[in-house]
N, C-alpha and C positions, 0 to 999 in steps of 0.2 A: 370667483369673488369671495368666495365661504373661507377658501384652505387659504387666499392671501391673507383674509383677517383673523385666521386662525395662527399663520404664521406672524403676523406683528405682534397677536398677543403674546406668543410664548416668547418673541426676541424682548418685548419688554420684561418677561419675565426674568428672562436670564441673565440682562442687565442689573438684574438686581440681586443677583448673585443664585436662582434658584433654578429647578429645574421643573416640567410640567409632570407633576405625579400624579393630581385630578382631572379627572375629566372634563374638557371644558363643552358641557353642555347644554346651561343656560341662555334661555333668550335674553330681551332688556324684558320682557314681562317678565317672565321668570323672576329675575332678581329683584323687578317689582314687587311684586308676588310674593317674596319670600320675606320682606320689611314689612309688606302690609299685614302680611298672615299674620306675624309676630306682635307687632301693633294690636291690631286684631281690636278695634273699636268695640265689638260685640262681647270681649271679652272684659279686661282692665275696665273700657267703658258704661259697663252696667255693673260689673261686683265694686268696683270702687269709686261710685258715685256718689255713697253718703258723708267718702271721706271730704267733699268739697259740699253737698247740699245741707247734710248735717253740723257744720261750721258756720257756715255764713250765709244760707237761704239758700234761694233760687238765683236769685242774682249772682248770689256767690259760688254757683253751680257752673249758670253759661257761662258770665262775664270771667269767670277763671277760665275755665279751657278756652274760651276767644282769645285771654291774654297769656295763659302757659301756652296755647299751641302756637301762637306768634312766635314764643319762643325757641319750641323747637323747630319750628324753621329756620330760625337762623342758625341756629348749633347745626342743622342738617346741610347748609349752604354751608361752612366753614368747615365740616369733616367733608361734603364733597370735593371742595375745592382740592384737599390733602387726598384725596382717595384719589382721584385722577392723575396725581402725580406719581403716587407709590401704590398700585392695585395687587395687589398680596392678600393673602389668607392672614385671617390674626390682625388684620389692618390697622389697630390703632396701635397695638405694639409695636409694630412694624414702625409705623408715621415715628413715633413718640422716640423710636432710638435712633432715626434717623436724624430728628429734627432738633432730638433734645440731648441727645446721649443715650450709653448704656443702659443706665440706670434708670434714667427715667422712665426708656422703655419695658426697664423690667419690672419697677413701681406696676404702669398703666398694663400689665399684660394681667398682677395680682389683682388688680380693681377690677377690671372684665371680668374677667375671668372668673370671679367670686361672683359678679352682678349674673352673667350670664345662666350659671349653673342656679341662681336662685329666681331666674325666668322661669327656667324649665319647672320648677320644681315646684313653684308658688301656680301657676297657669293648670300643672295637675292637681293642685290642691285645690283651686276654684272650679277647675271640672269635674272634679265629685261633691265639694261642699257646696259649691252656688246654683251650677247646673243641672248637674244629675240629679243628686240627691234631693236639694230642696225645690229648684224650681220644676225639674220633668216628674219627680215620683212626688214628692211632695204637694204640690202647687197645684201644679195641672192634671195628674194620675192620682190625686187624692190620698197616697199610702202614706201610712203610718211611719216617718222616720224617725220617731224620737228613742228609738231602741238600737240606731244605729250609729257607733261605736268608733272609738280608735282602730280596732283593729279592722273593720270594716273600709277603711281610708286609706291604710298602712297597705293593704291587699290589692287594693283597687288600683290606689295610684302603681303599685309594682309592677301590674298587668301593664297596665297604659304605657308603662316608660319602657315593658321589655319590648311593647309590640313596636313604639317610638324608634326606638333603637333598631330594630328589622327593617324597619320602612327605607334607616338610615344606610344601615348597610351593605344592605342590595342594590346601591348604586344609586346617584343623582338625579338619575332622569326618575327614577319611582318617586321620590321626594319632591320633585321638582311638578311632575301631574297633581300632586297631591297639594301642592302651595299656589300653583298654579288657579286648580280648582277653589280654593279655597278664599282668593282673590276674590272670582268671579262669586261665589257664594255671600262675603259680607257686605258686597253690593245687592246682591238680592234681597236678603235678609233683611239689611235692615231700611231697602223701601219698602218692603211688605210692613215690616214691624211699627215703620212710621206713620204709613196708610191704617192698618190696625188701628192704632191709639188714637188717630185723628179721629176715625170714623168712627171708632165703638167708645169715643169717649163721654163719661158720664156727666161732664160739667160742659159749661160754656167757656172758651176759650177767654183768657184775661193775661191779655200779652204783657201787664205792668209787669209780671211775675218774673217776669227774665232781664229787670233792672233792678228790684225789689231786696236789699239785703237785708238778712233778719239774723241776730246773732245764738244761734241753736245749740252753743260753744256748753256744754256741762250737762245736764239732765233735760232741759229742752229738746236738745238732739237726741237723746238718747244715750248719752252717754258715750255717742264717736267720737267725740275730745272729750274727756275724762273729766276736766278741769273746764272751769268759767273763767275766759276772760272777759273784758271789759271793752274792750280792743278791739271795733268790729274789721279796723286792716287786719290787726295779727289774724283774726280766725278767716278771714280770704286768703294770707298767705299760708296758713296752717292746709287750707282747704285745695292748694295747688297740687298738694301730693297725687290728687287723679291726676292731674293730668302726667306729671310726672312718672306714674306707676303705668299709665295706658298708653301714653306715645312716647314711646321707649325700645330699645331694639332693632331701633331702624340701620343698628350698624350690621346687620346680617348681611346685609347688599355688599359692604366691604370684606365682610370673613368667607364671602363668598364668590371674591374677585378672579380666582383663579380657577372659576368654574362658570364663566362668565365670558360668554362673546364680545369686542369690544370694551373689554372691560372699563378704560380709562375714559368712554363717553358714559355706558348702562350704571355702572355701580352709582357715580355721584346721583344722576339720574334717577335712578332706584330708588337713592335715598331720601331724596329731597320731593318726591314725586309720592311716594310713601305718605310723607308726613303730612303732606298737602292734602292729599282726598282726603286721609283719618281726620284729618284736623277739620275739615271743612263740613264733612258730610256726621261726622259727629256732633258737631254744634246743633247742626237741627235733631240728631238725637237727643240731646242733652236738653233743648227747650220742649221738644214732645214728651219727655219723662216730665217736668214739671209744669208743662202746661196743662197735662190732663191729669194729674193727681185732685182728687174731691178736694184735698184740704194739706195745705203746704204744712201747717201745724202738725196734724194728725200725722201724715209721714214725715216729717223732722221728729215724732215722739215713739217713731218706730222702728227709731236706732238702725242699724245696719240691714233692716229689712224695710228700709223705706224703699226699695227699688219695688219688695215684692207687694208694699201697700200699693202701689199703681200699677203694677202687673194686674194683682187680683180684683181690683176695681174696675177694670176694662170689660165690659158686654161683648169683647170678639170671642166668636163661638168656639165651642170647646176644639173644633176639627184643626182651626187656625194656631191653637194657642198650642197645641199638640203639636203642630210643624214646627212652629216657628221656635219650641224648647228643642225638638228635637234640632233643628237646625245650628242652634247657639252649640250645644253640647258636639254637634262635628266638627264645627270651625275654633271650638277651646281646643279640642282633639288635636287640630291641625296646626294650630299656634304655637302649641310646647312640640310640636313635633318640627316647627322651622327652628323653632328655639334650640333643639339637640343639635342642629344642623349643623347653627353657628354657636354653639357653644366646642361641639365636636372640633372644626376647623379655627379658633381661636386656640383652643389645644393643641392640634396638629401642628399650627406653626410656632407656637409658642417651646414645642418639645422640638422641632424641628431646628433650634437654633441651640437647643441643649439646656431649656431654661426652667425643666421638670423633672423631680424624680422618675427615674424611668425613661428618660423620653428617647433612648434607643428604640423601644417599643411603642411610643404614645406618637411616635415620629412615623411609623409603620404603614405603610397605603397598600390595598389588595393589588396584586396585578390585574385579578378579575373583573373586581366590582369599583375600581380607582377609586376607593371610600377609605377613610383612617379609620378603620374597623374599632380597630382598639381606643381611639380616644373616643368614638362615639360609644363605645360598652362602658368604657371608667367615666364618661359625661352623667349618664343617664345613672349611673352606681352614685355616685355624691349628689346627685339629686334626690335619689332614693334617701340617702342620707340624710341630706339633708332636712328633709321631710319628718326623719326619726326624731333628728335631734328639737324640732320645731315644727311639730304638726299644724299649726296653725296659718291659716294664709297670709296675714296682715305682715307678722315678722317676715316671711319670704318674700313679699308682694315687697315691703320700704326696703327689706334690703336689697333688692335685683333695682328697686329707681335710683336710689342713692349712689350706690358704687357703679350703675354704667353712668350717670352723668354726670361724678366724678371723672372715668374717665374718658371721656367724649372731651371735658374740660383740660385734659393734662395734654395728648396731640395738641389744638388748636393751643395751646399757651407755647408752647414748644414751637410749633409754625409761627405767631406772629414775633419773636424772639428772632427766629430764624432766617424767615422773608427778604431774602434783597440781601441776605448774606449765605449764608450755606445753604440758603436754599431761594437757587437762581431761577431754575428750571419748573414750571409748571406743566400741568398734562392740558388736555384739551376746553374742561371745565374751569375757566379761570374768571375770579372775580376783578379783576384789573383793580382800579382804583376803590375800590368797596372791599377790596381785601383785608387789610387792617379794622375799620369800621365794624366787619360782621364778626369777626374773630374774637373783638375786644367785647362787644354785645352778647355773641356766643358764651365766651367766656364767666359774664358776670353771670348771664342767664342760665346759665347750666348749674354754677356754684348755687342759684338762690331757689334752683330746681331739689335740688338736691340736700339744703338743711332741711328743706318743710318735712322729710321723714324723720328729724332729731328731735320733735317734740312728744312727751308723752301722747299716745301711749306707746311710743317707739323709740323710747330712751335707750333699747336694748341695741338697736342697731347705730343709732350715737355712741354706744361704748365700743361696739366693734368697730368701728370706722376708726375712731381713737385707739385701739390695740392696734388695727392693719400700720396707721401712720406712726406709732413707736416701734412695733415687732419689725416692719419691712426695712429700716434705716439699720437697724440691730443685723437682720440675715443679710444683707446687701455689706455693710460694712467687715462683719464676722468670717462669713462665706463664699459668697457669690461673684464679690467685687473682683476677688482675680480668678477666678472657678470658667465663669463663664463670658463666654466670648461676645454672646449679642449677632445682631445682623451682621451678614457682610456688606464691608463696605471696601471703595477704592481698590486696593490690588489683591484682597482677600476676593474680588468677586471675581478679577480676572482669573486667576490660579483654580478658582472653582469651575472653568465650564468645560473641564476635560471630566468634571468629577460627573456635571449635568449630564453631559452627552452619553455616558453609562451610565448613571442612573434611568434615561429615558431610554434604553436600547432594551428593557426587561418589559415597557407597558405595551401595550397593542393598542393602538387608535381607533 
């Protein structure tokens, strides 16, 4: 029953003009697993929590992620539905030139593609600056961090993304235990973490607190919006970027289609199944952080370490508080390391169509380890980079929300455009008559996901957004436009499955 459904998945594959290079060795958890790990509530959802409590209160804490996680539900029901149809590596490139054109898909492969590498890179930077350093040695092991330095960072994160990259290379199934685990881990964690704060908390619980918005917008908050508005909507929508920045990634499940049992029921699955526990089992995270803070004031005036003014107010004993850092700092670990995963295999196929410097090479899969060795080494290198050029978390954190749900937005625009015209055929996951509906909602809600990182203090990633959309019409129109071929489609796919069947005569199953 295993090898029949191992054979539909590769006939689907080859219908779409490719061949099976990776190994298809994920379960549906698996590929659960690997959106969640990314996701990673434990991670985005505690370091980027003052960017929504610090704006608009407490109220403007839950009541945002109750309403940005609504929303990516639905952008995850409108990339599934597309993901069941077309289950490829690089998925939303893929969707987007399928649905939209060349072009467009080679637009959406530079927005991933950009977003994803600044997952990786922003996730290792919050696992030395939030985790490691201030909350386990800092916080709970009492050391002295204030002597430690850029270069300290620079070192750190390099270790992490080379050992990242090993995990990657050595093949899927190691990746795959390790995402796996780490599922089951932010389930653990954070009942224990919930249980903690409940029970060692030092006030009386005062549930108005999680309708209650207070505008912390300027020096009140601390200065996590820079600026005072007047505006307590603007500073809840300012305050959406958590959610934006923490349930985010979920298209891993689709860059990882072709590694994937089943693909065209697990992956939508995955992805929509993802967003759902993060989003649901978060909220009560998010109301235990400010339910048990002594004084909602006191941490809105402790700026960006108002997570740790209610860490360190908690009475759980030092043995607990010891786990549970050590805990948070393996599942960041595991996070930017599903993040290489699919940042690697949005590379893989994105070179794989000829649409990267290099991508003779960045196109390259072991015959051993059935891993794209090379784009998971040059993934984890621009991440490094990354890091150089912007050592700070916030610039990589707005930029990795902003340009993936950008382009989460460009497929699903391209699908509802398409729907009932070029594209007849649907896969298993089909939203029938709600199809249009979630698409057009998807759409608005991903675009209004993704300004909340254009206000100060992240104007910087507002100008790059605005370079990508004048520089990418310039190298597309200059270069690319007749350079590069794009997916195959129609008789280019027929012509290719003599090219498949040698290609797949060199791997071992």
């Amino acid at each position: 029953m295993a090898e029949k459904g191992l054979e539909h998945d590769k006939k689907v594959l080859h219908n779409l003009g490719y061949a099976q290079e990776l190994a298809r060795r994920m379960s549906a958890f698996s590929n659960f697993a690997i959106s969640f790990s990314i996701i990673c509530i434990l991670a985005g959802g505690i370091s980027a929590f003052p960017a929504a409590f610090n704006s608009a209160g407490s109220g403007g804490a839950f009541l945002g992620w109750l309403f940005g996680g609504a929303i990516a539900m639905v952008v995850a029901f409108a990339m599934g539905q597309i993901a069941s149809s077309f289950p490829t590596a690089g998925g939303l490139y893929h969707w987007s030139s399928i649905l939209g054109g060349k072009a467009w898909g080679w637009a959406t492969a530079w927005f991933n593609l950009v977003g994803l590498i600044c997952v990786v890179s922003s996730v290792d930077v919050l696992l030395y600056t939030v985790f490691f350093k201030d909350l386990l040695l800092g916080t709970v092991m009492g050391v002295d961090v204030s002597t430690f330095g850029y270069w300290h960072q620079l070192i750190f994160v390099g270790i992490i993304l080379a050992s990242q990259a090993l995990f990657n290379h050595y093949g899927i199934q190691l990746t795959t235990r390790l995402t796996d685990l780490s599922g089951y881990l932010i389930f653990a964690l954070t009942l224990i973490l919930l249980i903690a704060l409940f029970a060692f908390s030092p006030v009386a619980l005062d549930f108005s607190r999680l309708t209650a918005f207070t505008n912390f917008t300027g020096d009140a908050g601390g200065a996590v919006v820079p600026f005072r508005t007047e505006s307590l909507a603007f500073a809840f929508l300012l305050g959406l970027s958590y959610v934006c920045y923490t349930i985010t990634g979920f298209d891993a499940s689709a860059h990882t289609s072709e590694e994937t049992h089943d693909a065209q029921v697990n992956v939508p699955k995955g992805m929509w199944q993802a967003v759902f526990w993060s989003w649901s089992i978060g909220l009560i995270m998010v109301a235990a952080f400010v339910l048990t803070m002594p004084s909602v004031e006191e941490g809105a005036a402790a700026g960006w370490g108002s997570f740790f003014y209610m860490w360190s107010s908690s009475r759980m004993p030092y043995f607990l508080s010891l786990f549970l850092a050590i805990g948070l700092v393996l599942v960041n670990y595991i996070c930017a390391l599903a993040g290489l995963t699919s940042t690697s295999r949005m590379m893989f196929a994105f070179a794989r169509d000829g649409g990267l410097p290099g991508s003779s090479t960045l196109s390259k899969v072991s015959t051993t380890y059935r891993t794209p060795t090379y784009a998971i080494w040059v993934s984890a290198a621009l991440a490094l980079l990354s890091t150089v050029y912007a050592p700070y978390y916030l610039v990589l954190a707005v930029a990795c929300a902003v340009f993936l749900y950008l382009s989460y937005a460009m497929p699903i625009a391209a699908g509802l455009l398409a729907e009932g015209k070029t594209w007849k055929v649907k896969g298993p996951f089909n939203l029938g008559t709600w199809s249009k509906p979630v698409a057009v909602i998807a759409i608005i809600g991903a675009i209004v996901l993704a300004i909340t990182g254009f206000f100060p203090p992240n104007e910087k990633v507002f100008y790059l957004t605005i370079a990508l959309v004048i520089i990418l019409p310039i190298l597309w129109y200059g270069f690319e436009r007749n350079r590069f071929e794009g997916v195959p489609t129609g008789d280019k796919i027929t012509e290719r499955q003599k090219l498949i069947a040698d290609i797949e005569k060199q791997y071992k199953d």
